[in-house]
N, C-alpha and C positions, 0 to 999 in steps of 0.2 A: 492359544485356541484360534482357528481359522474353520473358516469355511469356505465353500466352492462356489463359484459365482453363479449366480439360478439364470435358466437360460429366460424365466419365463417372468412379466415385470409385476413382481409381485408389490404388495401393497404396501407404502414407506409407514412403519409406524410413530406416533406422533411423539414419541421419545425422541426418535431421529432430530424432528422440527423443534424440540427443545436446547437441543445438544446445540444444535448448527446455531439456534438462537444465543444460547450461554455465551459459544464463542465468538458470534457475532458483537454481543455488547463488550466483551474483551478488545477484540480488535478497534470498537468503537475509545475507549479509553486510550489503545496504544497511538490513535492516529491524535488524539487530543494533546497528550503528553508530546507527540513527536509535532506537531506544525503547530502547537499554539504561539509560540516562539514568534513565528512568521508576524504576528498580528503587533510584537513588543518589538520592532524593528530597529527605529528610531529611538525609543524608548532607551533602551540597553546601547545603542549604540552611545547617547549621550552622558547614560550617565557613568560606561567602563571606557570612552573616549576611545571609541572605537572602528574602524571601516567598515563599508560594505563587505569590503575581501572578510572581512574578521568573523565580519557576524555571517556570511555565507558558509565560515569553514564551521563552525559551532551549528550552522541548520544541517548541513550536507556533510561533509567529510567525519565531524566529530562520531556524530552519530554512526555516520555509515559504514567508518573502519573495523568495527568491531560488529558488527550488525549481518556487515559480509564476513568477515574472517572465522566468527566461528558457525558460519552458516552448516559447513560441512561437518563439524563433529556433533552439531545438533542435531541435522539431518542423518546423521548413521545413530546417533540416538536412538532417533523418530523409530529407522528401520529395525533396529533388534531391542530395544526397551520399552516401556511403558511411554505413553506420550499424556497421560492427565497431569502426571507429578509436572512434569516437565514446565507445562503450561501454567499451572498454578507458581511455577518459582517464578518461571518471567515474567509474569503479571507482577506480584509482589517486586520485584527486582526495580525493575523501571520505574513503578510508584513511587517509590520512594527515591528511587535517585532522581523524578522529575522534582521533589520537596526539596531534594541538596541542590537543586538547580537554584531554587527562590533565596538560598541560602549562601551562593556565590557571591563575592565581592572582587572580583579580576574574571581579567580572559580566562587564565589556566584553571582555577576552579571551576566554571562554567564549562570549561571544554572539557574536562574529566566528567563532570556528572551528567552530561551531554553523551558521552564515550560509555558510560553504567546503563544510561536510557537504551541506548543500543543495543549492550549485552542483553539486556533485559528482554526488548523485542522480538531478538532474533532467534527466542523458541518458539514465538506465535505460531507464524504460516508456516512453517516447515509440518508442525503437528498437526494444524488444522487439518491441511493439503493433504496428510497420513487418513487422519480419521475422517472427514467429509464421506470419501466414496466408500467406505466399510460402512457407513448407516444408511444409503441413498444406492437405489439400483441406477446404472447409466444413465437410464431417460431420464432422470432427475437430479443428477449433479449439477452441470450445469447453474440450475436454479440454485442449490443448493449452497453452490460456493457463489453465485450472484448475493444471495442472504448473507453470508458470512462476508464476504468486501464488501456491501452495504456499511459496514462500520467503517469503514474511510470517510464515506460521504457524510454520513450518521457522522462519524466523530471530527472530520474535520467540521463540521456545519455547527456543531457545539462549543468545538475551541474557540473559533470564529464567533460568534454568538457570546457565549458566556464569557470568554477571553476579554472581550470590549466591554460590556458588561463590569467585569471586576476590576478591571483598569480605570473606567471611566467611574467606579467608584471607592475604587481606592486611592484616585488624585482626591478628591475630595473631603474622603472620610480620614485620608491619613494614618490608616487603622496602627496600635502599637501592640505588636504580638509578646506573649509571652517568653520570655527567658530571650526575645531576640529584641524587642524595641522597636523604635517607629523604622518601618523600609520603605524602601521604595515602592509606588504600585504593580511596577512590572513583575517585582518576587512576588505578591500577594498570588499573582495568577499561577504561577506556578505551584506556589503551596497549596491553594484551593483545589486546584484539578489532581495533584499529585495523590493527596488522602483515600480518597475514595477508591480509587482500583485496588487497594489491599482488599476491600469486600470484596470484590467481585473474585481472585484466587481462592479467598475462601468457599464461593459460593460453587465454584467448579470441584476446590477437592471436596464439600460436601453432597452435591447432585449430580455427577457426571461422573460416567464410569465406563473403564477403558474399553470400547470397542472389539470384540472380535474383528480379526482381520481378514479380509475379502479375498478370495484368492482366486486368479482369473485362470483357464482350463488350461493344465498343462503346466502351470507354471509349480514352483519350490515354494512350502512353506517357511521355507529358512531366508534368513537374509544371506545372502552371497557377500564376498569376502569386497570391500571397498575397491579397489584396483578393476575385479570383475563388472562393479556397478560403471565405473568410470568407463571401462574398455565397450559396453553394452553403448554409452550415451557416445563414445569416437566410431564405434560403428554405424551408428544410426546417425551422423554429425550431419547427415544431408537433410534431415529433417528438424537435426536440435539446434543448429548454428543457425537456420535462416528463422524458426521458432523462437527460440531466444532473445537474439538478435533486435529481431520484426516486433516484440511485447517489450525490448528496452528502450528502442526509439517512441514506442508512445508513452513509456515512463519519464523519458528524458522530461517532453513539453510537459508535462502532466507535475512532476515535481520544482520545472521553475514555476509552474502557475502556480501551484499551492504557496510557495516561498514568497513570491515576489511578485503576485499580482494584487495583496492588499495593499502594498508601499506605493507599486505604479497607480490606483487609486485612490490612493491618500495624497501623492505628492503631485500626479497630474490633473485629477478632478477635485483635489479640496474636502475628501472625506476625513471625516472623524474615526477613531479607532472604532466608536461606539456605530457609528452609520457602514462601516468596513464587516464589523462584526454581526450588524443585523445582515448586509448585503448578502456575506456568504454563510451565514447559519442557514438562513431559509434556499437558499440555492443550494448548497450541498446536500443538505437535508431531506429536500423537497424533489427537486429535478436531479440529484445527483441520485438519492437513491434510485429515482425511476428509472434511471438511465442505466443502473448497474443490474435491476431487477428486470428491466426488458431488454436490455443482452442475454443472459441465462436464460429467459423463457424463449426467446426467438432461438436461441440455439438448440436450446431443449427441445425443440420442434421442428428443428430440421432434420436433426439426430432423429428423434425418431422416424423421421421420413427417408431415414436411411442415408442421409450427407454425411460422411463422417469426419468430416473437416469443417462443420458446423463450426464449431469456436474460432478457429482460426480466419476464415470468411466473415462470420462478422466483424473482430475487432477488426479485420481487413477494412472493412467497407465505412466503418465506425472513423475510422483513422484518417479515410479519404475526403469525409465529410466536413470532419471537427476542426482541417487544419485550414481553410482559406473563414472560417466564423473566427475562432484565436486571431489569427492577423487581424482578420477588421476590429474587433476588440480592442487589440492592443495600438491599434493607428488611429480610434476614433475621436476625434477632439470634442465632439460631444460625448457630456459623462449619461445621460442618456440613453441614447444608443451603442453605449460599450458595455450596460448593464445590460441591455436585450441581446447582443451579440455572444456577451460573456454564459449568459443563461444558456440560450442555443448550443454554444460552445460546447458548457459543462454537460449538457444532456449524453451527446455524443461520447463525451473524453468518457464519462463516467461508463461506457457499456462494455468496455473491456475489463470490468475490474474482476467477475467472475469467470471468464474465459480464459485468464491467463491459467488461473490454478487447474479448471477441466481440464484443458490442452495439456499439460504437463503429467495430468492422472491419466489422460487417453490413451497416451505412449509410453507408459512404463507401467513396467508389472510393479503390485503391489510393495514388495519388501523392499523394491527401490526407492519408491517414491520421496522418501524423507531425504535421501541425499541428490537425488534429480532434480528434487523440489527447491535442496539449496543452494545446488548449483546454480539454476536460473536467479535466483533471488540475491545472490553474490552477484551475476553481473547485474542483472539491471538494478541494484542498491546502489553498488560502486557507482557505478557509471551512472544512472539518473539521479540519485539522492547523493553521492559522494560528488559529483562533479558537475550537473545541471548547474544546479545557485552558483558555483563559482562561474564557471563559463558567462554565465547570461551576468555578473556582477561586472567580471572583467570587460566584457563587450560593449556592457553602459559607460564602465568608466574608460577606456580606451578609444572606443570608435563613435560615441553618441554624446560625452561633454558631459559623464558624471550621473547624478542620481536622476534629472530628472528624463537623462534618455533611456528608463529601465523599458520604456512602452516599446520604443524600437527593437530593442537587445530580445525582448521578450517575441516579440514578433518573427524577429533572425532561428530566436530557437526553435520554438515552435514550429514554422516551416518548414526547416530542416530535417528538425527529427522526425516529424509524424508522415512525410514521402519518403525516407529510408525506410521508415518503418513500415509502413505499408507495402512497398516494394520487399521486400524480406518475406513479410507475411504471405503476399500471392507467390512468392518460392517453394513457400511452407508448405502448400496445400496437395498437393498429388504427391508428394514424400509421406505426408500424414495423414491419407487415406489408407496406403498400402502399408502403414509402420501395425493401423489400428484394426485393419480387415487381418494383418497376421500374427495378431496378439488374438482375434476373436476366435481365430481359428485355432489357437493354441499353438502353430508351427513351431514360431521362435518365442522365445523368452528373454 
């Protein structure tokens, strides 16, 4: 079942604002399960006798191999199947394989159930991305997918948070779990956060229900044969490679910060897992989501003011701001003023989280989007979340004297990536005016 896109901006009903919520707190769990990790660093490093390199390939590569690899058959999924079932297995999936993580005793076990977390993920955004703009008219995606990556900030600020939390009292409490015995505290956190997202699959396959799809004027209710999707996104590559591109460079900085900006304030200012974990619960939480929720609305308002490269302009501009606040952060030898810089920072980094996904729905017709959707999310996973934490690992131990020059290494990437990435972005912008004015007008498909 589809229907035709209304020309006229009719009223979003509040089912919509439940839906985008459900999977809002979904994506809140996946970001929990995938960077609480980041907070048990040290931790797991000591007790599986392990490197930085080691524990970077278990936050980044583990994860990301499979996260991107089957991005594409999830995403043609997305495009010709239902996308609730879908969503509901990933959730359960990852859940549980974040429990077989508290449950590893070596590298290779952690690195497999690190590799299931992945599979597990990697039906989330592909189907969000699908279903978002089937419930929300134009003017209001935007915001809509700003709500839905709100569970980044929202779940990274809780991993953060609760993560220190259950560490700093399960050194103390010792707790001895059933059929497993006394463990370590760093598994405690794993099994704690793991439990609970099986409700939430449940709560999806029993109150959300699959979406008619939106179908923009002119365009095929059918999904088109894969090769066509692909040969669609090598024609249009003057808008998708600098698009792409331009939102993987602010993922790059953006996933070694998540990774390895607790460690560089544990190991260079003297924080506590527990004082790491308050730090960024409430800064993620607090200024992260405001920052992902006033990207969506500043865009959702330009758009309607007729910009049509609203998304891509702001994380543009977002991009250019965020990345000389990250350096001073990462260089500031007062701990201080690297948490005011750091705040600042996150405001900014945080505003592109629902512009990646708009921009992505702007320029493809509907029955594409699940595999458009994982194309982008293959590279910039690979490349920011598969190779970020490595690079900025190797760079400290190479060029900076080891662990405690992560502030430097972190600074190198950051700066790098977020002016490639900006520059890409203002490439973007008059390709992705004209890709969206000949989609409105129904021309090409």
């Amino acid at each position: 079942m589809s229907v035709q896109e209304p020309a006229a901006k009719a009223k979003t009903p509040v089912y919509a604002y439940y839906v985008v919520g459900v999977l809002m707190l979904a994506y809140v769990f996946a970001f929990i399960d995938r960077i609480i990790l980041s907070l048990m660093v040290d931790p797991i490093r000591a007790d599986l006798n392990l490197t930085d390199t080691h524990i970077s390939l278990l936050a980044g590569f583990a994860f990301a191999l499979f996260y991107t690899v089957l991005g594409i058959p999830f995403g043609r999924w997305v495009d010709t199947r239902g996308r609730r079932n879908l969503i509901a297995f990933g959730i359960a999936l990852w859940s549980l394989a974040t429990v077989a993580c508290g449950l590893a005793n070596n590298f290779m076990k952690l690195f497999l159930a690190r590799m299931a977390v992945g599979v597990g993920e990697a039906t989330l955004a592909p189907a969000a991305y699908s279903m978002i703009p089937d419930l929300f008219p134009p003017h209001r995606v935007a915001f809509a997918m700003a709500v839905f990556m709100s569970g980044v900030t929202i779940g990274g600020g809780l991993a953060m948070l609760l993560g220190g939390m259950i560490v700093e009292w399960a050194a103390s409490a010792q707790p001895v779990l059933p059929l497993v015995g006394q463990i370590a505290p760093w598994k405690v956190a794993f099994i704690a956060v793991g439990f609970p997202g099986v409700l939430v699959a449940l709560l999806i396959l029993v109150t959300v229900k699959e979406p008619a799809r939106r179908i923009q004027k002119g365009a095929t209710d059918e999904a088109p044969p894969l090769l066509s999707v692909l040969g669609y996104v090598m024609r249009h590559a003057r808008v998708y490679a600098p698009a792409i591109f331009g939102f993987t460079g602010i993922v790059i900085a953006g996933y070694a910060f998540q990774f390895w900006a607790p460690a560089y304030f544990m190991r260079l200012h003297g924080f506590t897992p527990g004082q790491v974990g308050a730090l960024f619960g409430i800064a993620f939480a607090i200024i992260g989501t405001l920052g992902v929720l006033t990207g969506g609305a500043i865009s959702d308002r330009l758009t309607s003011k007729g910009q049509k490269d609203a998304p891509i302009q702001v994380a543009m501009w977002a991009a250019v701001i965020q990345a000389p606040l990250f350096v001073a952060c990462y260089l500031n030898p007062s701990a201080l003023w690297a948490q005011v810089t750091f705040a600042a920072a996150l405001f900014f980094a945080s505003m592109f989280g629902g512009l990646q996904g708009a921009t992505i729905q702007m320029l493809t017709p509907n029955r594409m989007r699940g595999v458009v959707s994982a194309i982008y999310l293959m590279t910039a996973n690979m490349i920011g979340l598969g190779i970020a934490p490595t690079i900025t690992a190797l760079v400290s131990e190479h060029f900076f004297g080891g662990p405690l020059g992560i502030g430097k290494a972190l600074a190198v990437t950051a700066a790098c990536s977020l002016t490639v990435g900006a520059i890409l972005l203002a490439f973007a912008r008059k390709p992705a005016r004209d890709r969206v004015a000949a989609l409105e007008a129904g021309t090409e498909a």
